[in-house]
matplotlib code that plots the C-alpha trace (Angstrom):
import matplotlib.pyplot as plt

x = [18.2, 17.9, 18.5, 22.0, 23.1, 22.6, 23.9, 27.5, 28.0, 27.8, 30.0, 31.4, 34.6, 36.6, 38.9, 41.5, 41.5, 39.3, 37.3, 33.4, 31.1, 28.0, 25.3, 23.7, 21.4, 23.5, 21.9, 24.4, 24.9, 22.1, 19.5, 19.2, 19.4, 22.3, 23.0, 26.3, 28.3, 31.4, 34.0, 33.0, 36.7, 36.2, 40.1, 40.5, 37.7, 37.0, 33.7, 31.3, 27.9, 26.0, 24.7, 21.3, 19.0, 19.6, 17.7, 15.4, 13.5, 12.3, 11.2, 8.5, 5.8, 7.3, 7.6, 3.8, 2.5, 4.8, 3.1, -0.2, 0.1, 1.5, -1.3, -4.0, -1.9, -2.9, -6.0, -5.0, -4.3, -1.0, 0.0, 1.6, -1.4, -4.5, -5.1, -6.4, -5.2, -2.1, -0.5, 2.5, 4.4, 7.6, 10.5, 11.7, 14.9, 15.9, 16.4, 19.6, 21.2, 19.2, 18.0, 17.5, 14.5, 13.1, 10.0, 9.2, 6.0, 7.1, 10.0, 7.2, 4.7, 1.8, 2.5, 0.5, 3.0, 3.1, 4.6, 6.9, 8.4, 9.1, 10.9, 12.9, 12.9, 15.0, 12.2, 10.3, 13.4, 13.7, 10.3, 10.5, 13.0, 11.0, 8.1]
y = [-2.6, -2.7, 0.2, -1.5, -1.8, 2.0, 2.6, 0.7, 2.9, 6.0, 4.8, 1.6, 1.8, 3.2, 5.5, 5.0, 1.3, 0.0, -2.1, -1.9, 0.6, 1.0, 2.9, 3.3, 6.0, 7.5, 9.6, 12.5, 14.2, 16.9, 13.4, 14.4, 11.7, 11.5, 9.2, 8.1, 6.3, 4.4, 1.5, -2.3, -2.6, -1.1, -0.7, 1.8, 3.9, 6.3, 7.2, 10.2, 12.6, 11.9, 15.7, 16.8, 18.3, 21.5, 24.2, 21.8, 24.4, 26.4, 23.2, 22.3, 23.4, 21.0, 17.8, 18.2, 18.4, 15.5, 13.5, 14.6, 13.2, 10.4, 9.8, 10.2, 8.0, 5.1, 5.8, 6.6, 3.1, 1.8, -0.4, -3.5, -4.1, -2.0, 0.0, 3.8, 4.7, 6.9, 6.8, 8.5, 8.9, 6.8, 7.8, 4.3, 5.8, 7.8, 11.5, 11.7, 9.5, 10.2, 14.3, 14.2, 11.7, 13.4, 15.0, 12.4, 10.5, 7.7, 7.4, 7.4, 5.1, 5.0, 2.9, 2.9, 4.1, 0.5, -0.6, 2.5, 1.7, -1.4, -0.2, 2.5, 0.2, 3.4, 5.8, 4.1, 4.2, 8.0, 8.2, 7.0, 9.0, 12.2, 11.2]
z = [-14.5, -10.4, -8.3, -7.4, -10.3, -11.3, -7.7, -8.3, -11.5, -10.0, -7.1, -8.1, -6.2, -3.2, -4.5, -2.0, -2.1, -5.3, -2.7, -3.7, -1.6, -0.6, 0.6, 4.0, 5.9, 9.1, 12.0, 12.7, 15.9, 16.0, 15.0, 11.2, 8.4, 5.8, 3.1, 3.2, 0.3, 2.3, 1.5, 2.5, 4.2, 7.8, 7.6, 4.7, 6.2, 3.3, 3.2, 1.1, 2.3, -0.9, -1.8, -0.8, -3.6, -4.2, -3.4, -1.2, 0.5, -2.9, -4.3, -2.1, -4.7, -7.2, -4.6, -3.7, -7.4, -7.8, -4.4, -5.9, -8.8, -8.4, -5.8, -8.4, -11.1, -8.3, -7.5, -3.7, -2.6, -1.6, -4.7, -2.2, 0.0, -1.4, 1.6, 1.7, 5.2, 6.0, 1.9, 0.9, -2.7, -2.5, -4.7, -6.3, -6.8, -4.4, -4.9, -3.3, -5.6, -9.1, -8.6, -12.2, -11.6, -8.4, -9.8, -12.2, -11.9, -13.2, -10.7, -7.8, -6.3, -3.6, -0.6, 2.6, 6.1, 7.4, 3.6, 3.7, 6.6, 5.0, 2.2, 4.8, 8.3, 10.1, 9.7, 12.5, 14.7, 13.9, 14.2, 17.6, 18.6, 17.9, 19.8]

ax = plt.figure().add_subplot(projection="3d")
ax.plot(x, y, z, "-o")
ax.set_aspect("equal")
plt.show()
């Protein structure tokens, strides 16, 4: 089943109107990232945060045994173009939207910066922005 798929049944519909919704990544005032679940019909304008994890901060431990072994499972090579340099664990599904999943292996994959930034095309803007 694709990620969109699984998406539209947690949030198939806007409640105020029964148009479809989707999902996008928004920069807020103070330049963090939020997930944002919001109706297709500019008009109606209802829109959702989508909840962060909680108790982020404590689980730090948890998300780098995760990275690490997720990391090992692919032999430290980004599993779209082979390369060693700059990799990073990717959550297929991301952890705003399936928490449950978050610190399952099987849920992750290694991907070298240049294909992550395929995958999340703001990050380089935000990444820019911090420079």
């Amino acid at each position: 089943m694709a990620l969109e798929d699984e998406f539209a049944k947690r949030h198939p519909t806007c409640p105020k109107c029964g148009i479809f919704t989707r999902f996008r990544v928004i920069t807020c005032s103070n330049g963090t990232l939020q997930g944002r679940v919001e109706c297709q019909d500019k008009a109606c304008g209802w829109w959702t945060n989508v909840p962060k994890l909680k108790n982020e901060g404590r689980q730090q431990s948890r998300l780098r045994k995760w990275r690490f072994e997720v990391l090992e499972r692919d032999g430290h090579k980004c599993v779209e173009c082979g390369s060693t340099e700059d990799i990073e664990a990717h959550h297929v599904k991301p952890k705003a939207l399936f928490p449950d999943l978050a610190y399952d292996v099987n849920n992750g994959i290694t991907l070298c910066r240049a294909c992550h930034d395929k995958r999340h095309p703001w990050r380089v803007q935000y990444r820019r922005r911090e420079a």
